[in-house]
N, C-alpha and C positions, 0 to 999 in steps of 0.2 A: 754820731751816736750809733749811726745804723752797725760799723765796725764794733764798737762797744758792744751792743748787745750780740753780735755774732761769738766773740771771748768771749763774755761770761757765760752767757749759753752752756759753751763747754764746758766753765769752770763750775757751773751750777749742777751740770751733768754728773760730774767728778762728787760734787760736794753732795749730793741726794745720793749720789751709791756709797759715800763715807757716812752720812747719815741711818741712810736704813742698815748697814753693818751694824752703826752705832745703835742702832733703836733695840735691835737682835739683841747682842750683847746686855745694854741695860736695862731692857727689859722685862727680858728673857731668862739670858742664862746668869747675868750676874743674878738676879730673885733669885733662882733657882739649886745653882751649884754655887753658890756662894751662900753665906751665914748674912743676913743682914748688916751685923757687928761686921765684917770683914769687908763687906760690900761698903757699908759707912766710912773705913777706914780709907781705901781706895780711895775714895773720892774726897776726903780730909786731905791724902798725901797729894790726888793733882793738884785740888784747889790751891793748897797750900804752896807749890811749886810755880801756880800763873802767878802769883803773887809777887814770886819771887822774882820771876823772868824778865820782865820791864825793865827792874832794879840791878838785874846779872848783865840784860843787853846793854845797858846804857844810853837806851834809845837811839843805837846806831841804826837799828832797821827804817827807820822814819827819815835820821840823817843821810843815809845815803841815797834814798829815793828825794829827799829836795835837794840835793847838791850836786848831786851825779851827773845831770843835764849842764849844772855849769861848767864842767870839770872835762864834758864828754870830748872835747876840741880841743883840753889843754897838754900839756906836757905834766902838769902838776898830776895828775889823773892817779896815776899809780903812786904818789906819796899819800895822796886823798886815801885810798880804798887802804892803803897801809894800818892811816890811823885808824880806820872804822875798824880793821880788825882787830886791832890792839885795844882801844880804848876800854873794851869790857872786860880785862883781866885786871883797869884799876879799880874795880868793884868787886872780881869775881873772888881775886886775889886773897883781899880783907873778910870775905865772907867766909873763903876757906879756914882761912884763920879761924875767926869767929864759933864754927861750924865746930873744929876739930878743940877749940879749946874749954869750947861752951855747951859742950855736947848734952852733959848732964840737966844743967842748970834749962836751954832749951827744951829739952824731953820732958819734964818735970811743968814747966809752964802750959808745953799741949795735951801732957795728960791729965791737968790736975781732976776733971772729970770722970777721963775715959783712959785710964791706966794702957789700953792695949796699942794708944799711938805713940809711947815712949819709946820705943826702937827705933823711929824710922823719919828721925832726923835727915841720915844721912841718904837717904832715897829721895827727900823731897830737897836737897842739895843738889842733887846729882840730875832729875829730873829738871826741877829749874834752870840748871848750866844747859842742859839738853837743849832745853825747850828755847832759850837767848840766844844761842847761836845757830840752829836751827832756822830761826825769825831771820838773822840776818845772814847767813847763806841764802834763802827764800829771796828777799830784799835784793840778794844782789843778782839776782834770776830774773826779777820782775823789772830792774832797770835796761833790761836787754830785752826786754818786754817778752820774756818765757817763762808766763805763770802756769803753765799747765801742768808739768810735771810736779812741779813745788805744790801746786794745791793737788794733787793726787797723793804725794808725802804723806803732807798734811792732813789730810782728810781721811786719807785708808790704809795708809802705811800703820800707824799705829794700831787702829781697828782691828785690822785683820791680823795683827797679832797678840791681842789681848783676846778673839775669839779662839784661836788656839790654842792658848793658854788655859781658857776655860773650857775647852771641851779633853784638854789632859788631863784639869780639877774634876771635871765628872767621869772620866774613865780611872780613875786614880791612877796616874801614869806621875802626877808632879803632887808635892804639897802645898798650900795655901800659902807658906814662905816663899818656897821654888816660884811662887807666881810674881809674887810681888818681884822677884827679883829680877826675874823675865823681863816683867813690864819696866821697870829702871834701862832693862839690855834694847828692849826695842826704841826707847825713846834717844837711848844714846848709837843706836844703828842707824836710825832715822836722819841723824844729825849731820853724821858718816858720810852717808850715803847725798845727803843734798849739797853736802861739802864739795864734793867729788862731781856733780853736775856742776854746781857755777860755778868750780874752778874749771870746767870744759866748755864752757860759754867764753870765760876771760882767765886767764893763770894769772894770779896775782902777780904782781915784780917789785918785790921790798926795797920803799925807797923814805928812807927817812931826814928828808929834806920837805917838810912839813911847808904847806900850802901858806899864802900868806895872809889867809883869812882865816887859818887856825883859830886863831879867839873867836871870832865869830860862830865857826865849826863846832869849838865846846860850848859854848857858850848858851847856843841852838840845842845840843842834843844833852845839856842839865836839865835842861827845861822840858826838855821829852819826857827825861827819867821820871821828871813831876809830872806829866803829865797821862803816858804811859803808864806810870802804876796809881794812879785815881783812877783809872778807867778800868785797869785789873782789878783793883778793891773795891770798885763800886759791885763786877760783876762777881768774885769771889769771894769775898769776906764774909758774905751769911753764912756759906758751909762750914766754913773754920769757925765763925761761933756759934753755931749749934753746938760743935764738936765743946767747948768751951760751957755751955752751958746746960744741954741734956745730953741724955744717952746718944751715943755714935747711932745706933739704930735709925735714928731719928733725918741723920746725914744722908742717910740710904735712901728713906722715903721723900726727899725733898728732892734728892738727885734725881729721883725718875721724873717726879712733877715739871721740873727747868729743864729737863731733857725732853719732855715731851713740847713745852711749848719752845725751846731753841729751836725746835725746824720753820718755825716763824722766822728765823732769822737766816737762817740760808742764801736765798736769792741776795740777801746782800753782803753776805759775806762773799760771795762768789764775784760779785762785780765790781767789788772794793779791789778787788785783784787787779782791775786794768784800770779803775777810774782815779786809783790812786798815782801812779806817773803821770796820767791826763792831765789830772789835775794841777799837782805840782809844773807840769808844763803852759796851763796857760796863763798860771800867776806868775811864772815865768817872763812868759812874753805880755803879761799884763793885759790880757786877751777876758777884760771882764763879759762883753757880748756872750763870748762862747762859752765863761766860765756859767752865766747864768743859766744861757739854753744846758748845760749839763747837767748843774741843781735841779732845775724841774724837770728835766728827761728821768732825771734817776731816781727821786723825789717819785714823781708818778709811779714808772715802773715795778719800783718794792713795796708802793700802798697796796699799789693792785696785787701782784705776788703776797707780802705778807697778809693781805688783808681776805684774801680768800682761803687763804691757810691758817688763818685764827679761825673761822667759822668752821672751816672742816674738824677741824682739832677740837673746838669749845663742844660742839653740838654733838662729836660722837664720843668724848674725852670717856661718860662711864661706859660706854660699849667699850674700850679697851682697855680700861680699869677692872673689868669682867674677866679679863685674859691672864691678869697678873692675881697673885697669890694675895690673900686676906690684907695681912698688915701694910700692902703698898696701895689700897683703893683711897684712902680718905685725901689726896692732893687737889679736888678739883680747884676748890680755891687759889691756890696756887699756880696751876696751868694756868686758871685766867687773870688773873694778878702781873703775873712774868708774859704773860702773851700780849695784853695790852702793853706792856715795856717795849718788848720787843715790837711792836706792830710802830710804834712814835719811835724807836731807833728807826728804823725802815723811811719812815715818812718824812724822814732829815737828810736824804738820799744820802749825795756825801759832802754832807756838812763837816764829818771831822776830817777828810781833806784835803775843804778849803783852809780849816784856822791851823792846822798842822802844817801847813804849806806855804803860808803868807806872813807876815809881818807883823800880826797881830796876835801869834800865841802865845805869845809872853800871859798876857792879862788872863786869860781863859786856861791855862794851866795853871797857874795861884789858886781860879774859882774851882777847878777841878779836885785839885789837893783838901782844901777845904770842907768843897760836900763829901770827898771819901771819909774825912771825919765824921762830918754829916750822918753820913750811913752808918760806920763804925756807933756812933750814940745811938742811931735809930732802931740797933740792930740790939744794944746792949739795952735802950731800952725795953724792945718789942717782944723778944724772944723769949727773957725768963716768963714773960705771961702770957705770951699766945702760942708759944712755940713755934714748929717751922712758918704758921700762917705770919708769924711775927715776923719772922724775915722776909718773908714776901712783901708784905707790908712795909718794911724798910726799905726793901731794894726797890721797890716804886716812888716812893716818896723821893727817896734820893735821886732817883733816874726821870724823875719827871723836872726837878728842879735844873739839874745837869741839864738834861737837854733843853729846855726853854730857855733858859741862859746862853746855851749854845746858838742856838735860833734869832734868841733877839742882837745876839753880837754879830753875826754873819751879816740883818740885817742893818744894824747903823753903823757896820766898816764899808762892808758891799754895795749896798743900796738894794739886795736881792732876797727875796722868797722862793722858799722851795716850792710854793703851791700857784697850782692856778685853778678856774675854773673847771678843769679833767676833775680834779685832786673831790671836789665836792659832788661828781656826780657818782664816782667809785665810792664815795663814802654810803651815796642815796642807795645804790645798786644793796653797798651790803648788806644795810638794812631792812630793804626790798628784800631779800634773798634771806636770812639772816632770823627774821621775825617769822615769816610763816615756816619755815623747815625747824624753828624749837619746836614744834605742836607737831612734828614728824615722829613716827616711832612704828618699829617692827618687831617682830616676837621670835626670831629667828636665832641664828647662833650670832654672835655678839660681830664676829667676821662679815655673816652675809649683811646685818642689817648697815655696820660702815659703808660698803659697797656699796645697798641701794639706796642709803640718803646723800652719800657724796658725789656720787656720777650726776641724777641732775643736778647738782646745786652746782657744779662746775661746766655742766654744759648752759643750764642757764647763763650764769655768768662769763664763760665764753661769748655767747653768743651776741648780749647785750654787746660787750665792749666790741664788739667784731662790725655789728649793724652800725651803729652809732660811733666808730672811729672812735673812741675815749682814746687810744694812746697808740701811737704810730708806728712805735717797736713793737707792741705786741701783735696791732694789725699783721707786719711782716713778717712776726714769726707764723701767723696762721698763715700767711700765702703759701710761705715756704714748707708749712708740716701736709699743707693740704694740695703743695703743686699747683697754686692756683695762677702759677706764673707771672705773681707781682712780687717778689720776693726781693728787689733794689725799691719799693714805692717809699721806705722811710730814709 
């Protein structure tokens, strides 16, 4: 584990300098130099595109990271990585079609509201195609275990050219079209670009004398597609129907809300980068001992991480609602809604994968498909009457039910829990920590007083977990930021 946390480390490094770009941008400049209505619309066209992407990969990103270990010693190896690259053009193919013949009919269903998303079909087409192969170029980076670059892509590649785009929109250098189109250009450079590193890790060598587990091969990665886009729809689908049922405007204010509390989710999207071949590795060698010490290493790990960054977030959320213009204050609801979501993804370490990687996700890709139904009613119920808090409200309901489902299956395949003893004294800490910093409050500029309620609350909670050993990666990380020359102790 101690290697584990030395990656993600960096990738976490990577992923907090792609987040605060990101924070900049939605914050900031999209409020700002952007029209709300325009700003809504952006975030209709990504959503609308993750949606897509699961459905355009084909869930080869998933397939080649379980299969690739077995394939790594064979001679079959290059007919393997063949198919993985082909397989998504039996999906991508038909949507083209679809896209170019259904264009109107399309456009007409996502604006029946909001008339100004009918043009831009073919953006979140082309975004979606970006974003699926992109995933699995990354995929085939991380099976050579070189997530680093791919999550710097990932994470600030895009970023930091969507902040340029927007600082052309306030010097009036481009027009709000020109941008849109931009962003379509960056996400298909992106794609380009990561293409071109893991083919410089491995060159593909076209060989189509197909493995002899092929059925199995598809077989696996339909059930991704299902599985893979429940998990997009569970996380996308409220944007797309807001857009569906009030003003776009509305899309805007919700987007900063899930963006503010998505930094909850960081630390583990950053160590999902190395824990996901891990993993597939020991279910591999049937290595359950080690698969469990990893559940609860990581499990812990991201309570602590996520759960000290819901308090900083929850407790200063309207000091930086002070920052942003009128019409984007009223989300606190929201931040805390999506942040407790996000804090129980975290506290699942990586639960999704174990069942992505083992034998038994057949049954849990069915219940996954399911609840994104689930949500789709939650959301068609919730949102004509409470609006964006409606969707918050659905996409927890759904995501509580998801993950507890996921949790109890892990447990009666596995025999294993992500929690142990650690797991409930970080919970005591936060509430310790947590209850007397709400009754905190300074009269400052909205800036200084984040500053001096978060420094102690994180030096406390430093210090607690540090005294008291709560968790052995973290301990090591302090030896090593403070030179304290125990830096191999976990």
């Amino acid at each position: 584990m101690g290697v584990v946390f030395k990656q993600s480390f960096k990738n976490t490094l990577i992923t907090y300098i792609g987040f605060a770009i990101g924070a900049v941008n939605h914050l900031f400049l999209f409020t700002q130099f952007l029209t709300d209505q325009y700003y809504g619309l952006v975030t209709v066209i990504l959503s609308a595109s993750g949606i897509l992407m699961p459905l355009m990969a084909f869930g080869v990103q998933n397939t080649l990271v379980k299969y690739y270990s077995s394939f790594k010693e064979s001679k079959n190896l290059n007919a393997f990585l063949t198919l993985m690259l082909l397989l998504p053009l039996v999906i991508i193919l038909p949507l083209f079609g679809i896209s170019y013949l259904a264009n109107e009919t399309i456009g007409n269903f996502l604006s029946q509201t909001n008339p100004v998303v009918k043009d831009y079909v073919w953006y979140i087409f082309l975004i979606g195609l970006a974003m699926a192969y992109f995933e699995i170029f990354y995929a085939w980076a991380k099976v050579q275990l070189k997530s680093v670059f791919g999550n710097f892509m990932k994470e600030i590649f895009v970023r930091v050219g969507t902040m340029i785009l927007l600082t052309l929109i306030y010097f009036d250098s481009i027009t709000v079209e020109f941008f849109l189109k931009g962003l379509v250009g960056f996400y298909l450079m992106r794609m380009l670009v990561m293409k071109f590193y893991a083919y410089s890790l491995r060159m593909p060598k076209l060989d189509f004398n197909w493995p002899q587990n092929t059925r199995k091969i598809l077989n696996y990665t339909t059930l991704i597609i299902l599985g893979g886009s429940a998990a997009i729809v569970l996380l996308e689908i409220d944007k797309v129907m807001i857009n569906q049922f009030i003003a776009i405007e509305n899309v805007a204010y919700y987007g900063v809300a899930t963006y503010i509390a998505m930094v909850i989710i960081v630390p583990s999207r950053s160590m999902h980068q190395i824990t996901y071949p891990l993993t597939a590795e020991l279910i591999n060698m049937g290595n359950i001992v080690g698969l469990k010490t990893l559940y609860q290493k990581t499990s812990l790990t991201l309570f602590i991480a996520s759960g000290i960054l819901f308090l900083l977030i929850i407790l200063n959320v309207n000091e930086l609602y002070s920052l942003l213009p009128e019409a984007y204050r009223g989300g606190f609801t929201v931040v805390f809604i999506v942040g407790l979501i996000k804090v129980y993804d975290s506290l699942l370490g990586n639960n999704n994968s174990i069942l992505y990687n083992s034998d038994y996700y057949r049954s849990l890709l069915y219940m996954g498909a399911l609840l994104a139904i689930l949500a789709i009613l939650f959301n068609l119920w919730l949102i004509p009457t409470y609006g964006i808090e409606g969707a918050a409200y659905a996409s927890f309901f759904a995501f509580f039910i998801y993950n507890s489902i996921k949790l109890i299956y892990v447990k009666v395949k596995f025999g294993i829990l992500p929690f142990t003893s650690a797991t409930l004294k970080v919970f005591v800490l936060l509430l310790a920590i947590g209850i007397p910093f709400y009754f905190v409050s300074f009269s400052f500029h909205p800036l200084i007083n984040i500053i001096l309620k978060s420094i102690p609350m994180v030096l406390i909670f430093v210090y607690v977990l540090y005294r008291f050993n709560i968790s052995e990666d973290i301990n090591a990380v302090i030896y090593k930021f403070f030179n304290l020359g125990k830096g191999d102790a976990a």
